[in-house]
KOLVOLUM-240638 format. One record per residue (C-alpha): y, z, x; residue in one letter; residue number from 1. Coordinates in nm, 3 decimals, always signed. Layout:
! residues N
@Y:Y&Z:Z&X:X&drentor:A&tise:NUM
...
//
This chain:
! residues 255
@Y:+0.000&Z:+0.000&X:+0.000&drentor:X&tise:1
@Y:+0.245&Z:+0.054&X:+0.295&drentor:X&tise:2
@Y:+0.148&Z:-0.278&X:+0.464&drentor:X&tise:3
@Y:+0.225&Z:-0.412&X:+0.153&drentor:X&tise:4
@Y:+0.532&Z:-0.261&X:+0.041&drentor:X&tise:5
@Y:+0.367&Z:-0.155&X:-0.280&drentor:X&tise:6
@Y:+0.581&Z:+0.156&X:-0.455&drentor:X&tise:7
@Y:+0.299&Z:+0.380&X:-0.631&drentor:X&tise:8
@Y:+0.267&Z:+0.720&X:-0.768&drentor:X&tise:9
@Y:-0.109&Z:+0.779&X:-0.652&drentor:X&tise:10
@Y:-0.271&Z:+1.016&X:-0.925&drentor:X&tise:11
@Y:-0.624&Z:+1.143&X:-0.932&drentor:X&tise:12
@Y:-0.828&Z:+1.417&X:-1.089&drentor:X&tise:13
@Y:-0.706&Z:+1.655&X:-0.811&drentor:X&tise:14
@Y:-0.336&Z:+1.568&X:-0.830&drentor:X&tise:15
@Y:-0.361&Z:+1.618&X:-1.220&drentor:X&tise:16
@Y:-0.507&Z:+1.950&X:-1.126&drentor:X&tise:17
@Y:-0.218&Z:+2.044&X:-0.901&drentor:X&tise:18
@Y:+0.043&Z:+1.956&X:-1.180&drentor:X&tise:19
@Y:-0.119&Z:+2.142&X:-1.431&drentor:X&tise:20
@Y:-0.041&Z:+2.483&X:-1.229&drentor:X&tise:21
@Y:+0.287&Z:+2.401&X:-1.204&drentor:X&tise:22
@Y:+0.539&Z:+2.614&X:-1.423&drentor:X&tise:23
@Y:+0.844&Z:+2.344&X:-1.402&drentor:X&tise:24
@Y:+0.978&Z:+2.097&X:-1.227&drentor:X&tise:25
@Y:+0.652&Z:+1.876&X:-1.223&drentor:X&tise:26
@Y:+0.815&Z:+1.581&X:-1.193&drentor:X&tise:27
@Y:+0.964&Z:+1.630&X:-0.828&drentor:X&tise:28
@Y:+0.609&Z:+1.768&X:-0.782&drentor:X&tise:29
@Y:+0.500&Z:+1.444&X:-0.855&drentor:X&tise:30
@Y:+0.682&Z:+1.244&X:-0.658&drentor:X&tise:31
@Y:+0.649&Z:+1.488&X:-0.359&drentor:X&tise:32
@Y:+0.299&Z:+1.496&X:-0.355&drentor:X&tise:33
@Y:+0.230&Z:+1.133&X:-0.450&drentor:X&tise:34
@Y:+0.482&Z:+0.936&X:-0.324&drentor:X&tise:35
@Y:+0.385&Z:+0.944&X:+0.062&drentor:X&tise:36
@Y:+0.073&Z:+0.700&X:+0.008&drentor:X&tise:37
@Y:+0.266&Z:+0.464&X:-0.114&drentor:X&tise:38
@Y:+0.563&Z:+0.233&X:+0.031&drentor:X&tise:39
@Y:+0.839&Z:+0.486&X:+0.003&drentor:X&tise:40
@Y:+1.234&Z:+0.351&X:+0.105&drentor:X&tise:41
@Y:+1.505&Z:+0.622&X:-0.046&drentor:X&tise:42
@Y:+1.777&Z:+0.441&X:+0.144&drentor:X&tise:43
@Y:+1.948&Z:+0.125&X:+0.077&drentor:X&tise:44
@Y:+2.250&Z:-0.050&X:+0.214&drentor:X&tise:45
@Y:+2.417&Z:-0.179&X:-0.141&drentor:X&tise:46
@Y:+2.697&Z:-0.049&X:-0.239&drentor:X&tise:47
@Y:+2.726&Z:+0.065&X:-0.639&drentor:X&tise:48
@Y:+2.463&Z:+0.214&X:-0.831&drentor:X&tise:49
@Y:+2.229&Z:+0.430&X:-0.684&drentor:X&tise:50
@Y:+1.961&Z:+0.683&X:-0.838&drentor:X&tise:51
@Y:+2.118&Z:+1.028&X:-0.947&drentor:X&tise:52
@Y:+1.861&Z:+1.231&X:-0.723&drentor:X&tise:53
@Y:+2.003&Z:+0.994&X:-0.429&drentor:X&tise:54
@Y:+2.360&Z:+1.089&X:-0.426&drentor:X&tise:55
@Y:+2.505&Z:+1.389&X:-0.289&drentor:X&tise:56
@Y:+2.812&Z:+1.565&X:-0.245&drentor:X&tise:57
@Y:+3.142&Z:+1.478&X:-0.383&drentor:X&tise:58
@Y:+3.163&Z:+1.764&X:-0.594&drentor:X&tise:59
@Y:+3.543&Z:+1.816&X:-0.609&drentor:X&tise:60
@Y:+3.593&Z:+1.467&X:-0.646&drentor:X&tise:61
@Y:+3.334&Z:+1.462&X:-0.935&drentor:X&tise:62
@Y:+3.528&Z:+1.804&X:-1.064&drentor:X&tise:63
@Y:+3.878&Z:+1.620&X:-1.061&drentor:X&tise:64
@Y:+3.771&Z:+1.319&X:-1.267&drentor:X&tise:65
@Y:+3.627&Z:+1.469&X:-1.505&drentor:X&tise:66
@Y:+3.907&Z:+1.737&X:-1.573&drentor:X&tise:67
@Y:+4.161&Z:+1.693&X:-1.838&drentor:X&tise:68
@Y:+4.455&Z:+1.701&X:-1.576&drentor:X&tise:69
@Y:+4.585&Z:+1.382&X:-1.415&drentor:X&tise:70
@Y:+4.426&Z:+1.458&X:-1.105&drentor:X&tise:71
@Y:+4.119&Z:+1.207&X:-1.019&drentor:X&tise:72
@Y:+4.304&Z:+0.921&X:-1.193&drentor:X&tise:73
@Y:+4.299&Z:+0.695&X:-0.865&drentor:X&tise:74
@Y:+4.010&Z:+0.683&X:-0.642&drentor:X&tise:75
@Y:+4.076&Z:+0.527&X:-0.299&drentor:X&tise:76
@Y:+3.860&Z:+0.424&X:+0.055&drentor:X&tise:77
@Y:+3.759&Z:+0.173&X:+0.291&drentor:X&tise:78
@Y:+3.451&Z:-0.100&X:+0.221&drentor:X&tise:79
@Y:+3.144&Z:+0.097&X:+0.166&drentor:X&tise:80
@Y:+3.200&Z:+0.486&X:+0.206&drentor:X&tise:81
@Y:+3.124&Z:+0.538&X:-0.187&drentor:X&tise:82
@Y:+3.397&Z:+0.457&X:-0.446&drentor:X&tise:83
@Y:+3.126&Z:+0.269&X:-0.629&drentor:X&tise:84
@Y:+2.853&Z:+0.503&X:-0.640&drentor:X&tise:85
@Y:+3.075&Z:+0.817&X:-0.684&drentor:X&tise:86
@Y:+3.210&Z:+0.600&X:-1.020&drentor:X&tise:87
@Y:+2.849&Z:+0.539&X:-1.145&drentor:X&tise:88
@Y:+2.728&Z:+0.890&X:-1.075&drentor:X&tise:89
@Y:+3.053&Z:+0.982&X:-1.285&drentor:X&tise:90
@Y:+2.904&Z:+0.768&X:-1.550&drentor:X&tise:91
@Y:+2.556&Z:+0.886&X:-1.558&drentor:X&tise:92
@Y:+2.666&Z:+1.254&X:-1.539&drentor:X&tise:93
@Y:+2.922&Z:+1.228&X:-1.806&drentor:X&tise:94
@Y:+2.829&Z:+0.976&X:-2.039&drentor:X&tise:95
@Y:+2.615&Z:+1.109&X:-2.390&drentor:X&tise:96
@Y:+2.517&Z:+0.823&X:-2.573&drentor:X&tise:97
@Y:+2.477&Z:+1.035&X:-2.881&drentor:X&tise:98
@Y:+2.741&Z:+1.268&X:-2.834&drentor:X&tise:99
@Y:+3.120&Z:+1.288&X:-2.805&drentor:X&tise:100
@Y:+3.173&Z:+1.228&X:-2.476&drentor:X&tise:101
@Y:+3.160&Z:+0.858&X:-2.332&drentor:X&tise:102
@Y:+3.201&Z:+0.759&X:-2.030&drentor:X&tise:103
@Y:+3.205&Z:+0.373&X:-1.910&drentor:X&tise:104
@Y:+3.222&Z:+0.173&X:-1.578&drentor:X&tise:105
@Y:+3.384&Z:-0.203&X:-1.580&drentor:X&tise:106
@Y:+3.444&Z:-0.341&X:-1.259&drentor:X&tise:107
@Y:+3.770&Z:-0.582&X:-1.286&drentor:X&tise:108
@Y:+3.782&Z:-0.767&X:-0.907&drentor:X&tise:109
@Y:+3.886&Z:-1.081&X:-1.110&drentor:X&tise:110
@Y:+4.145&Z:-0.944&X:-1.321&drentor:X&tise:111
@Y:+4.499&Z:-0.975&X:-1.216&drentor:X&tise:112
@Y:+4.429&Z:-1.274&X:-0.959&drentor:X&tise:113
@Y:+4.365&Z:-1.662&X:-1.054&drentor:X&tise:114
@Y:+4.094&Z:-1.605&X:-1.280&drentor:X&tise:115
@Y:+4.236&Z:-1.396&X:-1.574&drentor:X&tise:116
@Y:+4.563&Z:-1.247&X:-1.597&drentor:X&tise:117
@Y:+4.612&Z:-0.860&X:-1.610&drentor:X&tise:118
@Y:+4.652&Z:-0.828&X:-2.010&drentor:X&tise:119
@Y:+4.285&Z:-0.935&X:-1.997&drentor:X&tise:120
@Y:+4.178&Z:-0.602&X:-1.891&drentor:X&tise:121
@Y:+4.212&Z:-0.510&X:-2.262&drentor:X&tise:122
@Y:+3.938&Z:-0.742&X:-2.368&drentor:X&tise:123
@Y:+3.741&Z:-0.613&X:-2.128&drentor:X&tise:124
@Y:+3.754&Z:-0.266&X:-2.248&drentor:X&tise:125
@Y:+3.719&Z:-0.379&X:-2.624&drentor:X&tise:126
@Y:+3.440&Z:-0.557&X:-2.538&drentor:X&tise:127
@Y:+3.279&Z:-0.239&X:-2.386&drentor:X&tise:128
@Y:+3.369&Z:-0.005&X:-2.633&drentor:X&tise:129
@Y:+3.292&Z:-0.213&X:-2.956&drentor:X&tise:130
@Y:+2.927&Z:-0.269&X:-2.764&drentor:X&tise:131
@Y:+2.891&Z:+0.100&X:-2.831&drentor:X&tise:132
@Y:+3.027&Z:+0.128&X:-3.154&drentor:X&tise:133
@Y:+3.387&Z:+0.225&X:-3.101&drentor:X&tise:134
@Y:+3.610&Z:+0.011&X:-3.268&drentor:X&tise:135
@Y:+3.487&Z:-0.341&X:-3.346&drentor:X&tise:136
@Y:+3.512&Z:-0.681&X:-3.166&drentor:X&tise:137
@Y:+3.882&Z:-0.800&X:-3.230&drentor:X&tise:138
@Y:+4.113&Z:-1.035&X:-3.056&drentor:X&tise:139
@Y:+4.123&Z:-0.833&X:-2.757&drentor:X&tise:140
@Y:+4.504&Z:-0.770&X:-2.759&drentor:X&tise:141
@Y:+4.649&Z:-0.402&X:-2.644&drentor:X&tise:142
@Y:+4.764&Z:-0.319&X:-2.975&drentor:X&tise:143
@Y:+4.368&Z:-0.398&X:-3.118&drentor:X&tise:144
@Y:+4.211&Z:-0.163&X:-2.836&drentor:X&tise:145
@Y:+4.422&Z:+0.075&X:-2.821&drentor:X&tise:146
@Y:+4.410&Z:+0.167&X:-3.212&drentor:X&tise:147
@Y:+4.002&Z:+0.164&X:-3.169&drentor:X&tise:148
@Y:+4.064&Z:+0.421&X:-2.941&drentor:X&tise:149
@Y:+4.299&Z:+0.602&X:-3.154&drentor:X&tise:150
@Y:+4.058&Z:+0.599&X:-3.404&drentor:X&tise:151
@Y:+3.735&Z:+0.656&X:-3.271&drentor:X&tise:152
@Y:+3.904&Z:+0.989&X:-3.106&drentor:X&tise:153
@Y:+4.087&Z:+1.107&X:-3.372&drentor:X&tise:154
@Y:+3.749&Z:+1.165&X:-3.611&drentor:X&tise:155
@Y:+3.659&Z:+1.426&X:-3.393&drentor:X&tise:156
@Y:+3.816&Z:+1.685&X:-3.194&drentor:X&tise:157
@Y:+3.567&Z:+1.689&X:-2.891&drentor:X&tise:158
@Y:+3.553&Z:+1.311&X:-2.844&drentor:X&tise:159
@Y:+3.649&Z:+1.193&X:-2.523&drentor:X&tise:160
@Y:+3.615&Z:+0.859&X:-2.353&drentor:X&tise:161
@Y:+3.621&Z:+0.821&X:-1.988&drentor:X&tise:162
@Y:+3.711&Z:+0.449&X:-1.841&drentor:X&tise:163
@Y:+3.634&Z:+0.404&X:-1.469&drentor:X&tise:164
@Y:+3.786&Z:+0.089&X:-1.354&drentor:X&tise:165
@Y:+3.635&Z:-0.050&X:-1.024&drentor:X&tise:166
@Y:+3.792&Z:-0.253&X:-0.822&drentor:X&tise:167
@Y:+4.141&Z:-0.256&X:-0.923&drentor:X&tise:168
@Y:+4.341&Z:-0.381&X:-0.630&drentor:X&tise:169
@Y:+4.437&Z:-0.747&X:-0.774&drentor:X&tise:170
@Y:+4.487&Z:-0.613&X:-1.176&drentor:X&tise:171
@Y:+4.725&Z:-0.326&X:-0.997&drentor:X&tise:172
@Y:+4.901&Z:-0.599&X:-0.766&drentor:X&tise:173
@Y:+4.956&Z:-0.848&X:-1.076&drentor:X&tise:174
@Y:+5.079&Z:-0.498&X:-1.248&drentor:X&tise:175
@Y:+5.355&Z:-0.432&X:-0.944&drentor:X&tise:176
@Y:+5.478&Z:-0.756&X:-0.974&drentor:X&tise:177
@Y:+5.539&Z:-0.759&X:-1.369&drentor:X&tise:178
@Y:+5.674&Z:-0.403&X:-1.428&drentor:X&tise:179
@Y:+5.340&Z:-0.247&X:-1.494&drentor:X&tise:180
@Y:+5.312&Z:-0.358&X:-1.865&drentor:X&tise:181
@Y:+4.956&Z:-0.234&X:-1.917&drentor:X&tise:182
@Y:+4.931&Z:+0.029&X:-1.662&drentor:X&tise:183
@Y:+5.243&Z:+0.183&X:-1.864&drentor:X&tise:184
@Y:+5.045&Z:+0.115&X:-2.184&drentor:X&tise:185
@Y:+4.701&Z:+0.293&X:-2.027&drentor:X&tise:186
@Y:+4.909&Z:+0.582&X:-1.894&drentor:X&tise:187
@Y:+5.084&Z:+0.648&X:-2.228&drentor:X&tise:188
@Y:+4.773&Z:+0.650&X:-2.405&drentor:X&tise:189
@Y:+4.605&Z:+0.878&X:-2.168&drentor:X&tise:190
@Y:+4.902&Z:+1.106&X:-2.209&drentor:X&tise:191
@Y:+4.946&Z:+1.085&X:-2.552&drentor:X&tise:192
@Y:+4.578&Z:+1.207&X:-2.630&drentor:X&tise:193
@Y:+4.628&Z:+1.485&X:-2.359&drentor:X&tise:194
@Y:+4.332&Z:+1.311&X:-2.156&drentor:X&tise:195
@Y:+4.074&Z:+1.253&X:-2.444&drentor:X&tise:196
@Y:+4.126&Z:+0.931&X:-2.310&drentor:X&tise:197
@Y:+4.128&Z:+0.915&X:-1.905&drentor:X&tise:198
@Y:+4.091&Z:+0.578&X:-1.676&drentor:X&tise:199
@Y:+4.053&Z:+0.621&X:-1.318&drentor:X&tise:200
@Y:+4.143&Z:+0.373&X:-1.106&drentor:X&tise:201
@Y:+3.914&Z:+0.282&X:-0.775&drentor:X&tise:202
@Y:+3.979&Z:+0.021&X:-0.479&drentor:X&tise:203
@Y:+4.085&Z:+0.043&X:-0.117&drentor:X&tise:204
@Y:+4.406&Z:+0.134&X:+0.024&drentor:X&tise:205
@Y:+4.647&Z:-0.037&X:-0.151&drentor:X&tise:206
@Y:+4.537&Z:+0.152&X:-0.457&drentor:X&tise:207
@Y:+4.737&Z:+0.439&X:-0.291&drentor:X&tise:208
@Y:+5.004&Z:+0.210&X:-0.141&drentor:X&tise:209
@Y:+5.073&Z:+0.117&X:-0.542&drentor:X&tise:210
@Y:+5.076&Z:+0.467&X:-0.624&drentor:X&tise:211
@Y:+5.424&Z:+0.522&X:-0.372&drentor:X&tise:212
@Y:+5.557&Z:+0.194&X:-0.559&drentor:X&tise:213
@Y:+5.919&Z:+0.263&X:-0.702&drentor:X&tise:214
@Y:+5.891&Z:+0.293&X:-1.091&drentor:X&tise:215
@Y:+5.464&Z:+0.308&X:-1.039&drentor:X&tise:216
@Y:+5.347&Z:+0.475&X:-1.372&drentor:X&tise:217
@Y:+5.065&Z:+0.557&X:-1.099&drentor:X&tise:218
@Y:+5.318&Z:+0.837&X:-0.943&drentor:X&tise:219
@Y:+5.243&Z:+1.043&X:-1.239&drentor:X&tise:220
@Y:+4.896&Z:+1.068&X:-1.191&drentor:X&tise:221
@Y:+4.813&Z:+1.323&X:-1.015&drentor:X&tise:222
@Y:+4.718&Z:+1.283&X:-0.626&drentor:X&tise:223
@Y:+4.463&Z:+1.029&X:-0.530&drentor:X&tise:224
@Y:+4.154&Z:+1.108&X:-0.431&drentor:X&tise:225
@Y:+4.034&Z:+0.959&X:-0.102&drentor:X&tise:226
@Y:+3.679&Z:+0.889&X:-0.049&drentor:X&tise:227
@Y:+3.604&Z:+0.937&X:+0.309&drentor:X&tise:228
@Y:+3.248&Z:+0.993&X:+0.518&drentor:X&tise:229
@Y:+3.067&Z:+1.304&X:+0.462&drentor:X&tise:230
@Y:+3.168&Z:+1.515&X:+0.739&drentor:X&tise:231
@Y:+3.557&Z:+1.587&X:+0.668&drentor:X&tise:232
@Y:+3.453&Z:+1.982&X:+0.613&drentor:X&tise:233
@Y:+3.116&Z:+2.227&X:+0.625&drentor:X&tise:234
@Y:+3.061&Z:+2.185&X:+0.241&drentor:X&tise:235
@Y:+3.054&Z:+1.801&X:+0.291&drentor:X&tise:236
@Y:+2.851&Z:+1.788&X:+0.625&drentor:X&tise:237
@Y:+2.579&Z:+1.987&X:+0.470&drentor:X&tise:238
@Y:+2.551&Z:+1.776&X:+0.208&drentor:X&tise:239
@Y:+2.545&Z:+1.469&X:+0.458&drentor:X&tise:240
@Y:+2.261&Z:+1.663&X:+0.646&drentor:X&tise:241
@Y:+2.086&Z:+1.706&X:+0.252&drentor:X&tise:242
@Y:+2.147&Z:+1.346&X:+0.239&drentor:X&tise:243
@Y:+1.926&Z:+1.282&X:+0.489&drentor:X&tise:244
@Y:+1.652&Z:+1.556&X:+0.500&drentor:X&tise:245
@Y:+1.563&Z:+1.588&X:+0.123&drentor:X&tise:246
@Y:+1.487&Z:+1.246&X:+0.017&drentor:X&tise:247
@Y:+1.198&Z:+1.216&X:+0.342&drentor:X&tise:248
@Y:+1.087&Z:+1.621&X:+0.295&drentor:X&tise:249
@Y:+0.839&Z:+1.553&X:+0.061&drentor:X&tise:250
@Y:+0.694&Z:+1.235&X:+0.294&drentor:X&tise:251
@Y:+0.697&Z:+1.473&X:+0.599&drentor:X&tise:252
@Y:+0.523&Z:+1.751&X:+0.511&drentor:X&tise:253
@Y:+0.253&Z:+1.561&X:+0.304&drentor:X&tise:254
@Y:+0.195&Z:+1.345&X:+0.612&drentor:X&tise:255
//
């Protein structure tokens, strides 16, 4: 199976056994014990979504965009330190399906340069939110989304929607050069439902360099979060060193 690169769980009469005395957590038992005779590769080099028990660290960051405060608003790094993953993670911790609390990731790299314009960010996030039943599908204008948002939040008092934008550099240079017509429109919104409705934006360092911008609705929210390596203090360098220990534990002490 390793020759082979084949990813198995190998279970037998003895492993079932071994599970059965287990009081909890019988899945990571699972995968501990069964895991090393097959292919096993925890690591990848791709930025963006990664498994939940894969990412570590990042816990004030994590803290900040979830609050209802303007801090964690804008997310900025260099190419592959995390912005991505830390915005999924976001997602997959937040996000209840069933409940009030939503939480959606759109990445918008197109939006603002020659492909589409900046105004159709708003499509974008109609088209995400009336795929999961808030609102319906409209004409995609500002006025449309924004009163399905309205809406959807005002039913209930503990809704909340959280809108991670990826990739933001070109929408927030179109946004510079125009006045900031939608940013100001996102940033009322978010202020007008005290944070029920948040969007963080992510992207490198001109994310930050738009946030000094004179008249930037972005100097209102909140300071920007800078995703760096994990070894900028002790809390993050032990969760580098978990990083790389936990996911191959398991392996080593089976083999």
């Amino acid at each position: 199976m390793r020759r082979d690169k084949q990813s198995v769980l190998l279970i037998d009469e003895t492993q079932v056994f071994h599970l059965s005395t287990c009081v909890s957590d019988r899945m990571e038992r699972l995968f501990i014990c069964a895991a090393p005779f097959g292919y096993l590769q925890p690591y990848t080099t791709n930025a963006g979504n990664i498994p939940s028990e894969m990412f570590f660290g990042r816990r004030d960051e994590i803290e900040k965009i979830l609050s209802r405060t303007s801090d964690g608003c804008l997310v900025y790094g260099g190419r592959q330190l995390g912005k991505s993953a830390l915005l999924h993670h976001v997602r997959k911790l937040y996000d209840e399906p069933q409940g009030a609390r939503r939480a959606f990731y759109l990445k918008i790299d197109e939006i603002g340069g020659q492909a589409w314009p900046a105004a159709h960010l708003w499509r974008e996030i109609g088209m995400a939110l009336s795929a999961e039943g808030i609102g319906t599908k409209g004409d995609g204008t500002a006025e449309h989304v924004v009163g399905a948002i309205r809406n959807w939040l005002a039913a209930e008092p503990d809704r909340r929607i959280l809108m991670l934008l990826d990739e933001t550099d070109a929408f927030l240079a179109a946004e510079s050069r125009t006045g900031f017509p939608n940013l100001g429109r996102l940033k009322d919104l978010m202020e007008e439902s005290a944070r029920r409705f948040k969007v963080v934006f992510a992207g490198l360092h001109n994310v930050r360099r738009m946030a000094r911008a004179p008249n930037s609705p972005l100097v209102h929210l909140g300071d920007p979060i800078c995703i760096g390596p994990l070894n900028t203090s002790a809390a993050s360098s032990a969760e580098a060193r978990r990083l790389v220990t936990e996911p191959m534990r398991g392996t080593c002490q089976r083999l």
